[in-house]
N, C-alpha and C positions, 0 to 999 in steps of 0.2 A: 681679839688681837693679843697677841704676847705682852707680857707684862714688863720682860726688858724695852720692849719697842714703844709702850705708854709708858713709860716712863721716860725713853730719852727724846722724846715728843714734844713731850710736857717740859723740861727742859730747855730743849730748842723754842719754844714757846715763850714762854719767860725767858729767856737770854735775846729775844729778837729785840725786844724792846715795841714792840709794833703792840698799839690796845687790841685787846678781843674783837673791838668793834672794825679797827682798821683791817686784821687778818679776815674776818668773813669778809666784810665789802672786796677785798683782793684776790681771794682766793675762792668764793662763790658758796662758803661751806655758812650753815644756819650759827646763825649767832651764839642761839641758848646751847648749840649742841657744844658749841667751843665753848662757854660755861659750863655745861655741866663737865663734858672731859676736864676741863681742868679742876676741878671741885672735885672730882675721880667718884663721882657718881653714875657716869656712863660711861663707858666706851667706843668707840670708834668705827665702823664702816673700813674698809680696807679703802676702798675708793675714795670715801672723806678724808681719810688719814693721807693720801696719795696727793688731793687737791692741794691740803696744808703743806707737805712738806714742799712741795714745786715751790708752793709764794714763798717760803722759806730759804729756797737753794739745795734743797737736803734727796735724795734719793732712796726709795727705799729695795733693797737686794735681798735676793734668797741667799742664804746660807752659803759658802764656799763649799762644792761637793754635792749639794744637791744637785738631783738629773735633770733639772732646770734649768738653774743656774743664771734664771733673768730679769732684768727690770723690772720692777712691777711701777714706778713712777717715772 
C-alpha cells in the first residue's frame, strides 16, 4: 500500500479515538494486524485497509485522472 495512504490511515486511526480493540471488534479486521500497522511493522491488505476506513467514515479513491476512477471502499 502507498505510504501517503499508511500514513493518513494511521492518522485517521489515532484521531478516531476508538481502542485498537474496539476498531477490529467493528470493523471485523484481526486485532494484532491493527497493532502491528500501527507500530508500522506491517502493512496492510487493500481489502483490510477498506474494512477500517468504512468503520471509520473515510473512503478510499483512485487518483483524479486515472482510467478508473472508482471506489475501491
Amino acid at each position: 500500500m502507498n505510504k501517503d495512504i499508511e500514513q493518513t490511515l494511521r492518522k485517521a486511526i489515532a484521531d478516531s479515538g476508538l481502542s485498537y480493540y474496539r476498531l477490529a471488534k467493528d470493523s471485523g479486521v484481526d486485532l494484532r494486524s491493527i497493532g502491528r500497522f500501527m507500530a508500522e511493522s506491517q502493512t496492510l491488505r487493500l481489502n483490510i485497509a477498506a474494512k477500517i476506513c468504512r468503520r471509520l467514515g473515510l473512503e478510499l479513491l483512485t487518483p483524479k485522472g486515472s482510467e478508473h476512477g472508482k471506489r475501491i471502499s
